[in-house]
N, CA, C and O atoms as a Tripos MOL2 file, in Angstrom:
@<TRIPOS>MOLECULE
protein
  276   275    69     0     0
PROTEIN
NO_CHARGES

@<TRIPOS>ATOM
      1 N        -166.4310 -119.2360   -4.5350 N.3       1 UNK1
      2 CA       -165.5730 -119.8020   -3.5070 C.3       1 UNK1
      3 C        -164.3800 -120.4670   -4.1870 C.2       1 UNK1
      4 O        -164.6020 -121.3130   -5.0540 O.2       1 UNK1
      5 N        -162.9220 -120.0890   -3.7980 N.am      2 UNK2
      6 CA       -162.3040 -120.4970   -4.2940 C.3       2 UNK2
      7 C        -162.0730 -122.4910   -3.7370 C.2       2 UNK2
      8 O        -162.7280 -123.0680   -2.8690 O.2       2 UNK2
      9 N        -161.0170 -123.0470   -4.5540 N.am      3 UNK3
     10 CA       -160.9600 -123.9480   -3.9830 C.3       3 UNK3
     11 C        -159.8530 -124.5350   -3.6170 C.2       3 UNK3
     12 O        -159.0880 -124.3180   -4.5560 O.2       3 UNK3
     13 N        -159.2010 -125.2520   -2.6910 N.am      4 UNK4
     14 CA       -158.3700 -125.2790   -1.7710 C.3       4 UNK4
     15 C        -157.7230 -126.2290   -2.1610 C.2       4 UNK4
     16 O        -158.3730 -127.0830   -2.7650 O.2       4 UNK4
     17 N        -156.1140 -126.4880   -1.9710 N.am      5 UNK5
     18 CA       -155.3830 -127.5120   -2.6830 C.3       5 UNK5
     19 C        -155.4320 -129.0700   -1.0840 C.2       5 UNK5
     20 O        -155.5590 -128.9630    0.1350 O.2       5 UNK5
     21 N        -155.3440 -129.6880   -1.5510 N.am      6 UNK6
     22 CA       -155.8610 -130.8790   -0.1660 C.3       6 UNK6
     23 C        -154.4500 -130.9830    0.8280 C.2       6 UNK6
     24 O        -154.3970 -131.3050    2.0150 O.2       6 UNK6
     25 N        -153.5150 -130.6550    0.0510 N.am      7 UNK7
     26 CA       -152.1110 -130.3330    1.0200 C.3       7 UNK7
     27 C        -151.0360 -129.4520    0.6990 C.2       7 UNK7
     28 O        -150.4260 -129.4500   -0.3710 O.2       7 UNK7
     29 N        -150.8740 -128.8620    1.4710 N.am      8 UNK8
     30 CA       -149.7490 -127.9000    1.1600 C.3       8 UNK8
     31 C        -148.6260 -127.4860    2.7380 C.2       8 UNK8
     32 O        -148.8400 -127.5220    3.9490 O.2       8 UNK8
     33 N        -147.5850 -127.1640    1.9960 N.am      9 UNK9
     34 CA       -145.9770 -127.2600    2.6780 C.3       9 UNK9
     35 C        -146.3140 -125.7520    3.4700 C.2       9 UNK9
     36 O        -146.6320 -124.8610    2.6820 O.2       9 UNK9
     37 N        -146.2960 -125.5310    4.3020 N.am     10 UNK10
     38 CA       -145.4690 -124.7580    5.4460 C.3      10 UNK10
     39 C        -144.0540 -124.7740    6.0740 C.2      10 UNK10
     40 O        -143.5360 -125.7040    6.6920 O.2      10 UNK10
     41 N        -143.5020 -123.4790    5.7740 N.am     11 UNK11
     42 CA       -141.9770 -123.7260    6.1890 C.3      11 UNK11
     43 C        -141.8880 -122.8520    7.4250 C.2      11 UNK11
     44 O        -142.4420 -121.7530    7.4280 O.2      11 UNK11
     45 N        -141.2780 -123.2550    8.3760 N.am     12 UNK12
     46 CA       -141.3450 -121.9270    9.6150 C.3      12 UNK12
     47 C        -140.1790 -120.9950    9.4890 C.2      12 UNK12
     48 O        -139.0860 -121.5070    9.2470 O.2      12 UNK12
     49 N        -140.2260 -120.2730    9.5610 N.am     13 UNK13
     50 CA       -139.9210 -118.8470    8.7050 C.3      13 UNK13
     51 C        -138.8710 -118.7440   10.4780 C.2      13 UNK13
     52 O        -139.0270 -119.1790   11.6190 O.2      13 UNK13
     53 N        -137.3010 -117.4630    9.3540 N.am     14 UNK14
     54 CA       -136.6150 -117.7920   10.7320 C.3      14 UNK14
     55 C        -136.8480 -116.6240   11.9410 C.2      14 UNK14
     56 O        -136.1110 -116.4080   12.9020 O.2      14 UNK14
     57 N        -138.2160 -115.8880   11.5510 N.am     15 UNK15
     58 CA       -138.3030 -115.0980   12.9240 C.3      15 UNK15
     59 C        -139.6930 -115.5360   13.2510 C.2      15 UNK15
     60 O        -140.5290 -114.7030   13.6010 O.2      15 UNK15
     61 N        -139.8870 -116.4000   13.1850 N.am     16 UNK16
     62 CA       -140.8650 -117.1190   13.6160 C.3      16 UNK16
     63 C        -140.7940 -118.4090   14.7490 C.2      16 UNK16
     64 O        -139.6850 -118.8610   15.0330 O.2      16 UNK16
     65 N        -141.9400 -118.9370   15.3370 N.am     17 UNK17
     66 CA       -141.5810 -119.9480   16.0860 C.3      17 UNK17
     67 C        -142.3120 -120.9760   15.4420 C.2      17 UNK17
     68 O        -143.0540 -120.7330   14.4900 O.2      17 UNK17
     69 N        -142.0940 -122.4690   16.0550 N.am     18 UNK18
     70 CA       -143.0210 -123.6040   15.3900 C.3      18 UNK18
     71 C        -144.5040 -123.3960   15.8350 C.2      18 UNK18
     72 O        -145.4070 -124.0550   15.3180 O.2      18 UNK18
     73 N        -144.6470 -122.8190   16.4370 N.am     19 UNK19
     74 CA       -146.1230 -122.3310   17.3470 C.3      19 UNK19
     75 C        -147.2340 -121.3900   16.4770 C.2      19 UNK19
     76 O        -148.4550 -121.5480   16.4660 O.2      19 UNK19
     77 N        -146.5290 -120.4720   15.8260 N.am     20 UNK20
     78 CA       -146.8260 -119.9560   15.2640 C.3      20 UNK20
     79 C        -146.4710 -119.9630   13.6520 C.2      20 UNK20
     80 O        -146.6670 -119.0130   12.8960 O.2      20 UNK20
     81 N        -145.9300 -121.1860   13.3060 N.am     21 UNK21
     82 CA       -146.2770 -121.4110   12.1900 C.3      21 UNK21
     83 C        -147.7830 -122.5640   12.4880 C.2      21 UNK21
     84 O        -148.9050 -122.3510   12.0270 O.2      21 UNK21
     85 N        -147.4600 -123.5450   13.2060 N.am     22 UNK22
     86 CA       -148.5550 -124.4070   13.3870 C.3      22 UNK22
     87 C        -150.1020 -123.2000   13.6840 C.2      22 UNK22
     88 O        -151.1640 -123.5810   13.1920 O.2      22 UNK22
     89 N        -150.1000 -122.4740   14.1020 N.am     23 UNK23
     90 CA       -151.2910 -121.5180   14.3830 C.3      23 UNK23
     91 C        -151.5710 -120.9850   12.7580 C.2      23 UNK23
     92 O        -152.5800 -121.3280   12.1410 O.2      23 UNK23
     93 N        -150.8850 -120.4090   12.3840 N.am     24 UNK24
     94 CA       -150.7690 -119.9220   10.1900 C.3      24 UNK24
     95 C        -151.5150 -121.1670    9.9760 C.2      24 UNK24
     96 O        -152.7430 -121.1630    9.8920 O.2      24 UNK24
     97 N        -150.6660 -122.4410    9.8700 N.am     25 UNK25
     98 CA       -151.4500 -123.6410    9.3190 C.3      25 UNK25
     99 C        -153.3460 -123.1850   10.1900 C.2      25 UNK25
    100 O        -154.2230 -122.3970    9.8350 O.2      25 UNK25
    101 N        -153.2940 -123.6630   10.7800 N.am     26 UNK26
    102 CA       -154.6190 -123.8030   11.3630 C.3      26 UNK26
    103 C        -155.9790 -122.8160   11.0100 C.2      26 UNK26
    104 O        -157.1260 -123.1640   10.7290 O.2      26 UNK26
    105 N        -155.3500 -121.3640   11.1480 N.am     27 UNK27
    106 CA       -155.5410 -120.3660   10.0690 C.3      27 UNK27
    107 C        -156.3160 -120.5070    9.0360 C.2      27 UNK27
    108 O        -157.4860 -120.1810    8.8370 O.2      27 UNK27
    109 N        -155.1150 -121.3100    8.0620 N.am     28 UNK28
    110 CA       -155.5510 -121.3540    6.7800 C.3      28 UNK28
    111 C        -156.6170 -122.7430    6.5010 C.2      28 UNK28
    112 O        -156.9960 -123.0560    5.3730 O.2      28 UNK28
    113 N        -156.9960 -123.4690    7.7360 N.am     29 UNK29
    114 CA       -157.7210 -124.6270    7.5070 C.3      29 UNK29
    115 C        -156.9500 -125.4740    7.0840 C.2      29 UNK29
    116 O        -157.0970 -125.8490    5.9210 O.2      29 UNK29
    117 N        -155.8380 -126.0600    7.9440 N.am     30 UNK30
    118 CA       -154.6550 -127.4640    7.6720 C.3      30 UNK30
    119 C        -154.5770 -127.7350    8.8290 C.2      30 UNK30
    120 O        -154.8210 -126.9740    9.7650 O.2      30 UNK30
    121 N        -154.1950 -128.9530    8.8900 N.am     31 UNK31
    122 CA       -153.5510 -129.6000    9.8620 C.3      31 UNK31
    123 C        -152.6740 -130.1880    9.6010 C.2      31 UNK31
    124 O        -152.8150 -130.9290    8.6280 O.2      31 UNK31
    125 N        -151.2010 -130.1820   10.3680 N.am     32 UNK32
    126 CA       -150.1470 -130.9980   10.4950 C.3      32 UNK32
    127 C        -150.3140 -132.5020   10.3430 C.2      32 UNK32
    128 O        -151.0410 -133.2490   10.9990 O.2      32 UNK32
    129 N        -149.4200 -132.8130    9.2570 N.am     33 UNK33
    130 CA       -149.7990 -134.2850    9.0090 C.3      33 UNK33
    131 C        -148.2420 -134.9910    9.3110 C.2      33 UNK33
    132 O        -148.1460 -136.0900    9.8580 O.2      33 UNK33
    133 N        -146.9380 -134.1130    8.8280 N.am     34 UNK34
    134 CA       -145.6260 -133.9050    8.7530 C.3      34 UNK34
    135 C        -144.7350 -133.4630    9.2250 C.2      34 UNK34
    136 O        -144.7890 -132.2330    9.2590 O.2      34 UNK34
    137 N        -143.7670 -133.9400    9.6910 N.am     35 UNK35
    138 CA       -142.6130 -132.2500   10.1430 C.3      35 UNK35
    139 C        -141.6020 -133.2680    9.4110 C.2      35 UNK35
    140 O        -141.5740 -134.4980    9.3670 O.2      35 UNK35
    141 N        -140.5120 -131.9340    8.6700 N.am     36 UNK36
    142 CA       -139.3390 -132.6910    8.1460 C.3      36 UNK36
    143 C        -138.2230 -131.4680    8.6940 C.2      36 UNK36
    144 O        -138.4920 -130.3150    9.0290 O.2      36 UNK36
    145 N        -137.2270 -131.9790    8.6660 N.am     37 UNK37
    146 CA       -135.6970 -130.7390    9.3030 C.3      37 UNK37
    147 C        -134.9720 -131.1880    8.2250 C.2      37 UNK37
    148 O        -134.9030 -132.3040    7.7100 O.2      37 UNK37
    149 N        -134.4110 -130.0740    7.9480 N.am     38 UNK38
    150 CA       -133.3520 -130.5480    6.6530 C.3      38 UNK38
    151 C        -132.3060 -129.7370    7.2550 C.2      38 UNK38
    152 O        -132.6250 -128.5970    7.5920 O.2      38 UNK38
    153 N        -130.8730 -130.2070    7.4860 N.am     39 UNK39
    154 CA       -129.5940 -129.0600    8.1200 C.3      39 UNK39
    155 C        -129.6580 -128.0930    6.5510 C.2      39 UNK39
    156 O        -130.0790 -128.3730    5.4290 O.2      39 UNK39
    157 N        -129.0910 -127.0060    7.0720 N.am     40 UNK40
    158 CA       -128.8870 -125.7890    5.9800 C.3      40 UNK40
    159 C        -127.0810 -125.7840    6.1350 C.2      40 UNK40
    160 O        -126.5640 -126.0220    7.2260 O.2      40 UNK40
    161 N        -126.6240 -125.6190    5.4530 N.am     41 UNK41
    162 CA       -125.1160 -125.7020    4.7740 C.3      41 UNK41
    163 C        -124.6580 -124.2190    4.6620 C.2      41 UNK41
    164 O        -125.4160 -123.2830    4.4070 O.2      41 UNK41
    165 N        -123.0240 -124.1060    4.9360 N.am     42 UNK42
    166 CA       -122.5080 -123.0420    4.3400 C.3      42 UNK42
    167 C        -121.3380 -123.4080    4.3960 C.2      42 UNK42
    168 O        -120.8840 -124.1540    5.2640 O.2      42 UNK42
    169 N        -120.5070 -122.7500    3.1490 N.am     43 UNK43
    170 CA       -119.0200 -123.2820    2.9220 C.3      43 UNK43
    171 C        -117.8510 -122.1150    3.7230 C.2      43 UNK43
    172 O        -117.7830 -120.8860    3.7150 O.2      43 UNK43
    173 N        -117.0190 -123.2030    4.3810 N.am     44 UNK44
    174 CA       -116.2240 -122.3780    4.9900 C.3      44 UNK44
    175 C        -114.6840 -123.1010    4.8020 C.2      44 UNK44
    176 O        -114.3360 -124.2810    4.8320 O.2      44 UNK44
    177 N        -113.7030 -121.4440    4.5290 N.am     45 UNK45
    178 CA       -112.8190 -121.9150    4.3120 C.3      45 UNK45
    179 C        -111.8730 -122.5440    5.5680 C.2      45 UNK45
    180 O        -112.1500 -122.3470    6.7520 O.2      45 UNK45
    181 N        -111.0780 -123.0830    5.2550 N.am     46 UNK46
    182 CA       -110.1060 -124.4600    6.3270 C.3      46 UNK46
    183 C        -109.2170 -124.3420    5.8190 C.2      46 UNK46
    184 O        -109.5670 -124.3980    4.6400 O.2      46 UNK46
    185 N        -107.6550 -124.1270    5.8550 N.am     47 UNK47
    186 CA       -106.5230 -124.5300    5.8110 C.3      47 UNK47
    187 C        -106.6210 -124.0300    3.9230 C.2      47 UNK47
    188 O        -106.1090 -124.4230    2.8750 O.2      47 UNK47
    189 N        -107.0960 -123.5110    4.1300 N.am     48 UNK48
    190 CA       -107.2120 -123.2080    2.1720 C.3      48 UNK48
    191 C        -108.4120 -123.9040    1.5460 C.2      48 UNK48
    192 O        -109.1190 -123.3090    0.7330 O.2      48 UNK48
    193 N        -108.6500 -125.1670    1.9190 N.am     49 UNK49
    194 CA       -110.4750 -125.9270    1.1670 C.3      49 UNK49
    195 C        -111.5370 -125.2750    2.1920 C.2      49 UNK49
    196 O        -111.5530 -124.9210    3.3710 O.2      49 UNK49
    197 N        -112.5640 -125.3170    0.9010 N.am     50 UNK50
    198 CA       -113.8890 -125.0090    0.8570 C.3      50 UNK50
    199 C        -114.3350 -126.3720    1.5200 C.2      50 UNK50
    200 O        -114.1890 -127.4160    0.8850 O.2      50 UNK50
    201 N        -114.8100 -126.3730    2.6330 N.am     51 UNK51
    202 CA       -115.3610 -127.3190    3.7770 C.3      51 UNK51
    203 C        -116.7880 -126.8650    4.0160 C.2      51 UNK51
    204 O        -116.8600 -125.7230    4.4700 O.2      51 UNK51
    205 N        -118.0220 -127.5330    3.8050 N.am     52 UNK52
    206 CA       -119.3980 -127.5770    4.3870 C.3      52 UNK52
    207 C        -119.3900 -127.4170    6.0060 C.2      52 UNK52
    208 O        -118.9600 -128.2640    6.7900 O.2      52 UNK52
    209 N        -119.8090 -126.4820    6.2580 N.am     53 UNK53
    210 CA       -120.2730 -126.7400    7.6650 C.3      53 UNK53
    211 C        -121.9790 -126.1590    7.6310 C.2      53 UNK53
    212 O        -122.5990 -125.4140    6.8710 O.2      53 UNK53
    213 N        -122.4480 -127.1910    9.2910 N.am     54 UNK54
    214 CA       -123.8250 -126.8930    9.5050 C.3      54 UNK54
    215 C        -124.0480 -125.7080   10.1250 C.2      54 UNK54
    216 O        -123.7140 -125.5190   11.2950 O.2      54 UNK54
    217 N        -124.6290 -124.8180    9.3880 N.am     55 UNK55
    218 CA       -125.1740 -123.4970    9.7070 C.3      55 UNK55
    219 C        -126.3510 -123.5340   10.5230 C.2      55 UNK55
    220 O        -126.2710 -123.0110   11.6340 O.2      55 UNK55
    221 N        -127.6660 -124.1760   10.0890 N.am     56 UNK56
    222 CA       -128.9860 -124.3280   10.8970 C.3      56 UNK56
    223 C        -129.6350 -125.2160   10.2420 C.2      56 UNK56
    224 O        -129.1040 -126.0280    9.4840 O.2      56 UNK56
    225 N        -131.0900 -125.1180   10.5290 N.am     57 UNK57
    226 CA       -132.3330 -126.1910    9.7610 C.3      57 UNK57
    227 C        -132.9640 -125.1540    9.4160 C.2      57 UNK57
    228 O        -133.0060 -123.9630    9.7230 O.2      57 UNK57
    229 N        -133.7360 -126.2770    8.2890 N.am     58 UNK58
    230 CA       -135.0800 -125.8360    7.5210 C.3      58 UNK58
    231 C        -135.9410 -126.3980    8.1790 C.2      58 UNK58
    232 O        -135.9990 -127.6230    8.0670 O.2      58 UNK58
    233 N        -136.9600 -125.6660    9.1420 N.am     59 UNK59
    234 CA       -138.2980 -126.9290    9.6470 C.3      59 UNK59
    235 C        -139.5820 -126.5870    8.5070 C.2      59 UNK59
    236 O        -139.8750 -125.4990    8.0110 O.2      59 UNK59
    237 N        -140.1980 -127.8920    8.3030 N.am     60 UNK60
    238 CA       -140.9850 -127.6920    7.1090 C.3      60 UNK60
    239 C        -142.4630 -128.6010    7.3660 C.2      60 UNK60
    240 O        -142.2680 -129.8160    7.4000 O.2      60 UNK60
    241 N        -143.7670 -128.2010    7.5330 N.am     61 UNK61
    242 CA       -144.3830 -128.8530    8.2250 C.3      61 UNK61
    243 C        -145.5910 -129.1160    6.2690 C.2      61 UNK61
    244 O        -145.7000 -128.3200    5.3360 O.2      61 UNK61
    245 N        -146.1850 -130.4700    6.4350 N.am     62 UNK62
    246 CA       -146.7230 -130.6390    5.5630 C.3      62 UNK62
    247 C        -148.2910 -130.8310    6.0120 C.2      62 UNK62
    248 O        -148.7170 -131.5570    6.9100 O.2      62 UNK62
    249 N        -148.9920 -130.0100    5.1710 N.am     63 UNK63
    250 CA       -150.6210 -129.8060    6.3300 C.3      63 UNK63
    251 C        -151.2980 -130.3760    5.2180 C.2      63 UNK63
    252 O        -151.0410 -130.1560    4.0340 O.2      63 UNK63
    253 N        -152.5790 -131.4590    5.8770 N.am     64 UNK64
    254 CA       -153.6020 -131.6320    4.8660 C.3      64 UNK64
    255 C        -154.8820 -130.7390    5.1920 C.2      64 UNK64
    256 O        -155.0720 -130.4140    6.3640 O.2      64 UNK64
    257 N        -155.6700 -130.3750    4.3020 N.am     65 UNK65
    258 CA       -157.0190 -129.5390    4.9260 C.3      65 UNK65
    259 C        -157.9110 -130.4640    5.6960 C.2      65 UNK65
    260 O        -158.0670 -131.6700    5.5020 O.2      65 UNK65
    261 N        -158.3610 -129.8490    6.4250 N.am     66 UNK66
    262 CA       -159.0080 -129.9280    7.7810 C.3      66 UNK66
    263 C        -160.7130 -130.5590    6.9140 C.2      66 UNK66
    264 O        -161.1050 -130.0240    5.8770 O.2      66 UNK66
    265 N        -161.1770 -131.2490    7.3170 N.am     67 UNK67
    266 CA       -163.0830 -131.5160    6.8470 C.3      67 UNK67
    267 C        -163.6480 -130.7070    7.2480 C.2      67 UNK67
    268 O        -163.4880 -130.8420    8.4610 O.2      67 UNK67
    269 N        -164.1510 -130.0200    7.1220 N.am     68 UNK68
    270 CA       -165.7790 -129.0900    7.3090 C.3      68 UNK68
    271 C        -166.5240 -129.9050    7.4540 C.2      68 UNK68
    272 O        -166.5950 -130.6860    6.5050 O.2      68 UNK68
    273 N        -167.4260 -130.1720    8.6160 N.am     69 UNK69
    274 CA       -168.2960 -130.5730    9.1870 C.3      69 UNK69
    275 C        -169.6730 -129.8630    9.2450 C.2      69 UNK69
    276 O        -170.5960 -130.3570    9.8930 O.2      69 UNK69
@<TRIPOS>BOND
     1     1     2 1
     2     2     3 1
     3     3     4 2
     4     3     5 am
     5     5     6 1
     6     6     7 1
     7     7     8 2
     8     7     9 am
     9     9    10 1
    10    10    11 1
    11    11    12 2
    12    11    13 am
    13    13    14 1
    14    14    15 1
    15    15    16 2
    16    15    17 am
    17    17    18 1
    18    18    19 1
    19    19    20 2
    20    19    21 am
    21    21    22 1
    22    22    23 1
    23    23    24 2
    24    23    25 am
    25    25    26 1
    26    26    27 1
    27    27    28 2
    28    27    29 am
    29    29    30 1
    30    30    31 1
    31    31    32 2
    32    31    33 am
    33    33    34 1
    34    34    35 1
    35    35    36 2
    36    35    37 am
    37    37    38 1
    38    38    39 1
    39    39    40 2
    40    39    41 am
    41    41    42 1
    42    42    43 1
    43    43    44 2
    44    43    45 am
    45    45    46 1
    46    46    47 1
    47    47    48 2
    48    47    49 am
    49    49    50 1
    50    50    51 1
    51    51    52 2
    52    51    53 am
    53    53    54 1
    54    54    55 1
    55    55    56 2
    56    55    57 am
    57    57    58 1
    58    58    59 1
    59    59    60 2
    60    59    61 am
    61    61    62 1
    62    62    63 1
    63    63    64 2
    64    63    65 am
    65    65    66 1
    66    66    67 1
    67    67    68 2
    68    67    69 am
    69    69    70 1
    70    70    71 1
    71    71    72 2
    72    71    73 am
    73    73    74 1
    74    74    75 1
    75    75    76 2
    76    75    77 am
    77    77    78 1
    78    78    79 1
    79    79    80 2
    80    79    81 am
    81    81    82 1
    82    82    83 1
    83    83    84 2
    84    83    85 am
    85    85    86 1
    86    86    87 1
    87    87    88 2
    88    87    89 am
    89    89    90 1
    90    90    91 1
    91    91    92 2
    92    91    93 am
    93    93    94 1
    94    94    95 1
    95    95    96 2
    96    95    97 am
    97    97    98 1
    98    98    99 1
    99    99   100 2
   100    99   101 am
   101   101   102 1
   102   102   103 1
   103   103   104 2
   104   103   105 am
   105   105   106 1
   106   106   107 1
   107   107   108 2
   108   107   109 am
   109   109   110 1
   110   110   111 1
   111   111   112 2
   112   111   113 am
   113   113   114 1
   114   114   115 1
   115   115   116 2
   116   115   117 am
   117   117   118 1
   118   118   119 1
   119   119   120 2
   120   119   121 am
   121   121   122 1
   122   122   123 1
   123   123   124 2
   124   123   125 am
   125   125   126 1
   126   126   127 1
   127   127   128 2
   128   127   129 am
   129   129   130 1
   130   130   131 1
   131   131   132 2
   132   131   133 am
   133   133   134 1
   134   134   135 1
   135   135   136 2
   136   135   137 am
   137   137   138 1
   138   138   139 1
   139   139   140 2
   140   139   141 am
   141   141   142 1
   142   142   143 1
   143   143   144 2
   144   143   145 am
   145   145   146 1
   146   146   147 1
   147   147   148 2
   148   147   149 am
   149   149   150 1
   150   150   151 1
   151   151   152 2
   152   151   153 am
   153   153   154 1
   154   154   155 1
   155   155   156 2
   156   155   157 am
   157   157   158 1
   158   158   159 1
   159   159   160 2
   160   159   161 am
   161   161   162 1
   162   162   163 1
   163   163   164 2
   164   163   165 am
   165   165   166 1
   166   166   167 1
   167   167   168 2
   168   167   169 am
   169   169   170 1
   170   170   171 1
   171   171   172 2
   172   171   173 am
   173   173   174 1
   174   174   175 1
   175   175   176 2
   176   175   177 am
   177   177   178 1
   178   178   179 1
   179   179   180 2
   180   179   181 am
   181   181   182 1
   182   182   183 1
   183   183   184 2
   184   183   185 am
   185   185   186 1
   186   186   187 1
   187   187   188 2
   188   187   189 am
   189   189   190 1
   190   190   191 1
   191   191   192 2
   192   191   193 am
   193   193   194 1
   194   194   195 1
   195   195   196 2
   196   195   197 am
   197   197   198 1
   198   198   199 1
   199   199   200 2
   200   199   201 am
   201   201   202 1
   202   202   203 1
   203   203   204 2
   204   203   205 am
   205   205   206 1
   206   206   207 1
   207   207   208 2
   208   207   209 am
   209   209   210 1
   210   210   211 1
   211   211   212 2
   212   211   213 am
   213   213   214 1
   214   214   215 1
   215   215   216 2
   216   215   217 am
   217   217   218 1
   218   218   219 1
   219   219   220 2
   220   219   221 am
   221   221   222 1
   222   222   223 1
   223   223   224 2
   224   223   225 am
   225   225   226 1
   226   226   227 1
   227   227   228 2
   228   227   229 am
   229   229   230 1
   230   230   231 1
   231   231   232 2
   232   231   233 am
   233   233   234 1
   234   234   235 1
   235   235   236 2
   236   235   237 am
   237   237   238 1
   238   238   239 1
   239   239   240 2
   240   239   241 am
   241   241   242 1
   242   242   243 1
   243   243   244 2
   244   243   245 am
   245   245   246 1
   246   246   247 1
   247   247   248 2
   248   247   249 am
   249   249   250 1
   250   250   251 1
   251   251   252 2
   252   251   253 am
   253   253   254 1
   254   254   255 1
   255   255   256 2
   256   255   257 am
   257   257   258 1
   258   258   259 1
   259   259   260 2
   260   259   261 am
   261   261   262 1
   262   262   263 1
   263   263   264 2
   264   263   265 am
   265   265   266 1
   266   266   267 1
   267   267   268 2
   268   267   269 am
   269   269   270 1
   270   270   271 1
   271   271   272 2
   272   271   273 am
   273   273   274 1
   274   274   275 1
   275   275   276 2
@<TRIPOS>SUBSTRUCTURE
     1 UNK1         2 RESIDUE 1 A UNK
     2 UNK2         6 RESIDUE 1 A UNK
     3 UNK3        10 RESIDUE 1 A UNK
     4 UNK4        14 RESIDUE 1 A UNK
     5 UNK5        18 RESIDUE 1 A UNK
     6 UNK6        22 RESIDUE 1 A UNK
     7 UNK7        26 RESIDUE 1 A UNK
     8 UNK8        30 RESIDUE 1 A UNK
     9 UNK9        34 RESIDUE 1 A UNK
    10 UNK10       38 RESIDUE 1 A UNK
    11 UNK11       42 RESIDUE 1 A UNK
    12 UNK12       46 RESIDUE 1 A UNK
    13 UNK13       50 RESIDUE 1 A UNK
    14 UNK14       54 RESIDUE 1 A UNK
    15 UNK15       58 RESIDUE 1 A UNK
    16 UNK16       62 RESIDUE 1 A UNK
    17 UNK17       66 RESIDUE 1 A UNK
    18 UNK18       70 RESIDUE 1 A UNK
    19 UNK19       74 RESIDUE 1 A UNK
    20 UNK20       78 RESIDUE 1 A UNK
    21 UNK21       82 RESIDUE 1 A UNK
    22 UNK22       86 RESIDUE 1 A UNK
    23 UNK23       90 RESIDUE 1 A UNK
    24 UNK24       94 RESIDUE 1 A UNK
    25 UNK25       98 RESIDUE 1 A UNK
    26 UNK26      102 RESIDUE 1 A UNK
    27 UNK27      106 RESIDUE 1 A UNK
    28 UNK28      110 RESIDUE 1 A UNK
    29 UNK29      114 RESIDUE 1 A UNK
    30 UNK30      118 RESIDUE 1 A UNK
    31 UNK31      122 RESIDUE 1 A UNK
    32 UNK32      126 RESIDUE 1 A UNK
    33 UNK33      130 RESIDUE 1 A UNK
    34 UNK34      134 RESIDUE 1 A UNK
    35 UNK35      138 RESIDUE 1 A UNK
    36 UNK36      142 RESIDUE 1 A UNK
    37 UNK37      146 RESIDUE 1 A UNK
    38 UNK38      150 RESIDUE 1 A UNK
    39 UNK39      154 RESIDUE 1 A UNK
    40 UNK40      158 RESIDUE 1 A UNK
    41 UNK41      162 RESIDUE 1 A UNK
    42 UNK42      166 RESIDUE 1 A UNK
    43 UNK43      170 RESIDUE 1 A UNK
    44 UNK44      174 RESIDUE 1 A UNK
    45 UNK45      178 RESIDUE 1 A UNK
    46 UNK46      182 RESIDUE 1 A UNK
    47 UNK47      186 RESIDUE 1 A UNK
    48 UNK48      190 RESIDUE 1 A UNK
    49 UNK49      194 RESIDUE 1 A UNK
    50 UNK50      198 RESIDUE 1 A UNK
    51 UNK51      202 RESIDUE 1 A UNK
    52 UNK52      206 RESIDUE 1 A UNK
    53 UNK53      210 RESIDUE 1 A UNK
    54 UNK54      214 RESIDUE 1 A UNK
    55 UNK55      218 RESIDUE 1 A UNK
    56 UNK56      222 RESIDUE 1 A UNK
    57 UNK57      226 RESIDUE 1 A UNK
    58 UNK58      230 RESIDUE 1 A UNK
    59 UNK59      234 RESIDUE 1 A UNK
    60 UNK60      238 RESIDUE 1 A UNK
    61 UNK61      242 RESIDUE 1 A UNK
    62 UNK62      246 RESIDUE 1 A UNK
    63 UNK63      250 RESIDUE 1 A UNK
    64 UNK64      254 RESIDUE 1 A UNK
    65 UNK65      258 RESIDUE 1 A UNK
    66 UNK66      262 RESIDUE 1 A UNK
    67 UNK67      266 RESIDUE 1 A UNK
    68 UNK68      270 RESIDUE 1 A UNK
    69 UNK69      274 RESIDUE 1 A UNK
C-alpha cells in the first residue's frame, strides 16, 4: 500500500469547473481545507509600454486527507 502525502494542492484546471475539481479531490481521499485565487497577468502593449493587464485566475484548492474510520 502505497502511502499518501497528508496534503496536497489541487488547481482547477481551465476546462474544468470548481465542482469537479472538488469531486477529483474527494476521489483521491482529500478534503478541502483552502481555496486561494491568484489574478493571472498578461502584458499588453499601450501607447508604446508594456502594461500588465488582468487576464483571469488561478483557483487553487489545498486538501488534507480525509481519516479512515
Amino acid at each position: 500500500m502505497t502511502k499518501q502525502v497528508s496534503k496536497k494542492k489541487f488547481e482547477v484546471l481551465p476546462e474544468e469547473t470548481i465542482s469537479d475539481c472538488l469531486a477529483r479531490m474527494e476521489a483521491e481521499g482529500y478534503v478541502p481545507s483552502r481555496r486561494t485565487e491568484e489574478p493571472v497577468f498578461r502584458e499588453v502593449m499601450k501607447d508604446g509600454k508594456s502594461v500588465p493587464e488582468v487576464w483571469g485566475r488561478k483557483i487553487v484548492f489545498e486538501g488534507k486527507l480525509q481519516i479512515q474510520k
